[in-house]
C-alpha positions as a Markdown table, in Angstrom:
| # | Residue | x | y | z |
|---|---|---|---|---|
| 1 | Unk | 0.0 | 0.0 | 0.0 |
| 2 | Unk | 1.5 | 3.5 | -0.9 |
| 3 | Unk | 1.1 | 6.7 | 1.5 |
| 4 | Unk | -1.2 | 8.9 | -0.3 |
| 5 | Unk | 1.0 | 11.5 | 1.1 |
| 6 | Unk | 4.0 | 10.3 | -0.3 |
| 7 | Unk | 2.5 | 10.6 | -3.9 |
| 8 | Unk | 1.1 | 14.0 | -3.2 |
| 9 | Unk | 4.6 | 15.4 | -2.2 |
| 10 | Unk | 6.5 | 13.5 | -5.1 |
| 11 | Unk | 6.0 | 15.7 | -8.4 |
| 12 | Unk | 6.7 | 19.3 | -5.8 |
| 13 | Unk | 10.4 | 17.4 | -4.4 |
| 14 | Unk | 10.9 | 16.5 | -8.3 |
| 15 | Unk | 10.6 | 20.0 | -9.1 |
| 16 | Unk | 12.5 | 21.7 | -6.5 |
| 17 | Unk | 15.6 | 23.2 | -7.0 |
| 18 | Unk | 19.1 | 21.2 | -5.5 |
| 19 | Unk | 21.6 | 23.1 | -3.4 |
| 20 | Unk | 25.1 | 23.0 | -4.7 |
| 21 | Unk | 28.1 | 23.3 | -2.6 |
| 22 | Unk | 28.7 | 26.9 | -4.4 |
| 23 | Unk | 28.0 | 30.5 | -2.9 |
| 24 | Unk | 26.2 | 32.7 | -5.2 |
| 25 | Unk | 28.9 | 35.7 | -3.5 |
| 26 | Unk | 27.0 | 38.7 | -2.3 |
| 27 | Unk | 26.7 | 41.7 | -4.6 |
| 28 | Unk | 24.8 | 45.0 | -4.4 |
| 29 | Unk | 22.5 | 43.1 | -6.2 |
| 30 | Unk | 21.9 | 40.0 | -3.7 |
| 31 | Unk | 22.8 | 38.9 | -0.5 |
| 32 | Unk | 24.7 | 35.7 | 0.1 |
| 33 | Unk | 22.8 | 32.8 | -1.7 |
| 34 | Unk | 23.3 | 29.4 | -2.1 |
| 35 | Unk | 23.8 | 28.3 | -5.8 |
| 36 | Unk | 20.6 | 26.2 | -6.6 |
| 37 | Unk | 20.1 | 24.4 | -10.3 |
| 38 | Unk | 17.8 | 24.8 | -11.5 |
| 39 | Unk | 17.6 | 29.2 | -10.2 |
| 40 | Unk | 14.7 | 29.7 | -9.1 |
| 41 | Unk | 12.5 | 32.5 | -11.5 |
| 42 | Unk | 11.9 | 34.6 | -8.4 |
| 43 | Unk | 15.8 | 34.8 | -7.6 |
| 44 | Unk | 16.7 | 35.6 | -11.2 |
| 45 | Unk | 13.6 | 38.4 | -11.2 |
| 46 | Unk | 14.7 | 39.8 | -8.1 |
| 47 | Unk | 18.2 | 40.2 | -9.4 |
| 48 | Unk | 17.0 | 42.0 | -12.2 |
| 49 | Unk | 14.8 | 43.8 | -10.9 |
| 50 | Unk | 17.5 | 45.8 | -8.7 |
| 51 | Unk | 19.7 | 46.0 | -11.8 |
| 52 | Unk | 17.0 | 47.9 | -13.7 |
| 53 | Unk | 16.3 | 50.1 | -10.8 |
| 54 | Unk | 19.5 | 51.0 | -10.1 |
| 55 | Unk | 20.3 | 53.5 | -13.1 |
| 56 | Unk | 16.9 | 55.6 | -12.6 |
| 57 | Unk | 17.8 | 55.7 | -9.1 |
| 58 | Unk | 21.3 | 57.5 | -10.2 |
| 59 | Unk | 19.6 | 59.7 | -12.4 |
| 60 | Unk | 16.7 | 60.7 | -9.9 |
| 61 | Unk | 19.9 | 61.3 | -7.7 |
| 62 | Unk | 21.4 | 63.7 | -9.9 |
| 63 | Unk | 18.5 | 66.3 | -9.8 |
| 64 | Unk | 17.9 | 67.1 | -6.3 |
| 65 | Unk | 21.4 | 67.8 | -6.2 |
| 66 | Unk | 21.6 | 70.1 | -9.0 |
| 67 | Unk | 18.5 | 72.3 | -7.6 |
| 68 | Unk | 20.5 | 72.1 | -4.2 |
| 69 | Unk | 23.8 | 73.6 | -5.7 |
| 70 | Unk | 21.1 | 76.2 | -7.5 |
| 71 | Unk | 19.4 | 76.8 | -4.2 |
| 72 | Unk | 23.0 | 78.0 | -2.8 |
| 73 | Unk | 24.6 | 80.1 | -5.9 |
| 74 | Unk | 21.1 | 81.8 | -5.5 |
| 75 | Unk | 21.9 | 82.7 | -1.5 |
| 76 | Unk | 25.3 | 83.7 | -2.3 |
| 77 | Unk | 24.4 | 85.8 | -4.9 |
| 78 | Unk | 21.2 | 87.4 | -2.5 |
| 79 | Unk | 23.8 | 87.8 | 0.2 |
| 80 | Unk | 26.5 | 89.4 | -2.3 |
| 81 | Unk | 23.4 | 92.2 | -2.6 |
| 82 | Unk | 22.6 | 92.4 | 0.7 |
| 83 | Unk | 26.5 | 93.2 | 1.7 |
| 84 | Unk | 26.8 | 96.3 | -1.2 |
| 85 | Unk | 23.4 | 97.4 | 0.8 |
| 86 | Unk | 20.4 | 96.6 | -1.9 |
| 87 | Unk | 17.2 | 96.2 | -0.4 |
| 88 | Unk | 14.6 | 93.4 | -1.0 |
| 89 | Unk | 13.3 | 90.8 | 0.6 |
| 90 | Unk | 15.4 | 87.7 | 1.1 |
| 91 | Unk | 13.5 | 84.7 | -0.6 |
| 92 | Unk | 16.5 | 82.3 | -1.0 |
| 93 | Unk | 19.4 | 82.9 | 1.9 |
| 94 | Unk | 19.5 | 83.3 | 6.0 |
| 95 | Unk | 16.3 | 81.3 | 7.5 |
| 96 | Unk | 14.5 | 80.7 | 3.8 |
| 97 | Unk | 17.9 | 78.3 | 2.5 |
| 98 | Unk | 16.3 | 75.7 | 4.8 |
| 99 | Unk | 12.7 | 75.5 | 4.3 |
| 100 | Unk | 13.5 | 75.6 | 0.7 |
| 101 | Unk | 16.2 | 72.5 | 1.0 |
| 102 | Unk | 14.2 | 70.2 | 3.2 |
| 103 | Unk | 12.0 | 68.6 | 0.4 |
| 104 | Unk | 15.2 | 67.8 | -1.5 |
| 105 | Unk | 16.8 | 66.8 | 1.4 |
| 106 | Unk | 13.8 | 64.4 | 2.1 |
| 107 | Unk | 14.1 | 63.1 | -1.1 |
| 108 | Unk | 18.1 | 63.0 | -1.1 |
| 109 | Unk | 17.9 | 61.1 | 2.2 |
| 110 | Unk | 15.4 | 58.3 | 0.9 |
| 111 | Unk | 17.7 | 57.5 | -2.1 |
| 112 | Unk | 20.7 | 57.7 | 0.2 |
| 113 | Unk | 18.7 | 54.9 | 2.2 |
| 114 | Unk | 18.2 | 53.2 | -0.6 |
| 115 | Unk | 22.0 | 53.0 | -1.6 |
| 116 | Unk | 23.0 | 52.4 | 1.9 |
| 117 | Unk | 21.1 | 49.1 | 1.4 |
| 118 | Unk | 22.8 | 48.2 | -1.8 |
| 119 | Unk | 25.9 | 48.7 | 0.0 |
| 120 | Unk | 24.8 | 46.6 | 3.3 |
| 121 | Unk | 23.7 | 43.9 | 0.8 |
| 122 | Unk | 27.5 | 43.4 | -0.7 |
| 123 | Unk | 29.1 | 43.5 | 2.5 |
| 124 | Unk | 26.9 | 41.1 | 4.4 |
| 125 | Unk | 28.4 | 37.9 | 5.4 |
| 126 | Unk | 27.3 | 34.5 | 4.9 |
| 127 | Unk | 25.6 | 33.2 | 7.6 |
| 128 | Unk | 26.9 | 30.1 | 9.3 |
| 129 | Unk | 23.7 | 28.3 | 8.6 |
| 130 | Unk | 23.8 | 29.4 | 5.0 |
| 131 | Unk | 27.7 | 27.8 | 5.1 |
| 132 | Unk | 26.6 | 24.3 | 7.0 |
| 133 | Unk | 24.2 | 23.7 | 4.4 |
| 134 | Unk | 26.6 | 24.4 | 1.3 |
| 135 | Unk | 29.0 | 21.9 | 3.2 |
| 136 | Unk | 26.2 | 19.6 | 3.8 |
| 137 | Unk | 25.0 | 19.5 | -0.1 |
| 138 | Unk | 29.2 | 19.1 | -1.3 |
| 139 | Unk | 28.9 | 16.3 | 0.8 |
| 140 | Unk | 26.2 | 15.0 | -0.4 |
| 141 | Unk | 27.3 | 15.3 | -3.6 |
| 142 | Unk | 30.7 | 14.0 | -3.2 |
| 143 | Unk | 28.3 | 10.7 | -1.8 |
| 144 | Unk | 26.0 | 10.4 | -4.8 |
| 145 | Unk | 29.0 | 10.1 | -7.1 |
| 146 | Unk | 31.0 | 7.8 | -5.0 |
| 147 | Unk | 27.2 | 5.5 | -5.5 |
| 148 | Unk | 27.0 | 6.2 | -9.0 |
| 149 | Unk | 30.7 | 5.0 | -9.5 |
């Protein structure tokens, strides 16, 4: 008599990817990850996924700090008025340069976090579990062929 349960799991353990004794190394990109064959779609997709985002990150980067650098010629230039004694209202330097740079540096500081993660990412080191269980599958590996032989 067969488990029913044993021929419900059979075609999901068929499917399922097996470990190899390789790191996939960390990278902005990923975190340590096993090498598994076949990858997993939702690895690959993830992957990818943080490539493509990347470069419109770099680009949404390089805005912000443009108006910031116009934000400041525009106080120094206010403040080179104000010292040969013009008189107007100041709409860009003293206690206005802040309320006008705190949006951009909201938006700075978000993709700043954003980077700081990328950076966390390629620096993280492989867990111990992660490294018992590559050890475990060269083993096992090293087994099956010793069988096979």
């Amino acid at each position: 008599m067969v488990d029913d349960s044993l021929v419900l799991l059979e075609p999901r353990l068929l499917s399922r990817p097996i470990v190899s004794a390789t790191l996939f190394r960390p990278s902005m990109y990923n975190g340590p990850l096993p090498r598994l064959k076949p990858q997993p779609d939702h690895i690959s997709g993830m992957i990818h996924n943080r490539r493509v985002a990347r470069r419109p990150r770099i680009d949404r980067q390089r805005a912000p700090f443009s108006q910031d650098q116009d934000l400041r010629v525009e106080a120094q230039f206010e403040a080179g008025l104000a010292a040969k004694g013009a008189r107007f209202g100041h709409l860009f330097s003293g206690p206005h340069l802040a309320a006008w740079r705190a949006p951009l540096d909201s938006h700075l500081g978000e993709l700043r976090a954003a980077f700081d993660r990328d950076a966390a990412r390629a620096t993280r080191p492989t867990p111990p579990d992660l490294v018992r269980q590559l050890k475990a599958a060269g083993r096992d590996h090293e087994q099956d062929a010793r069988t096979r032989a």
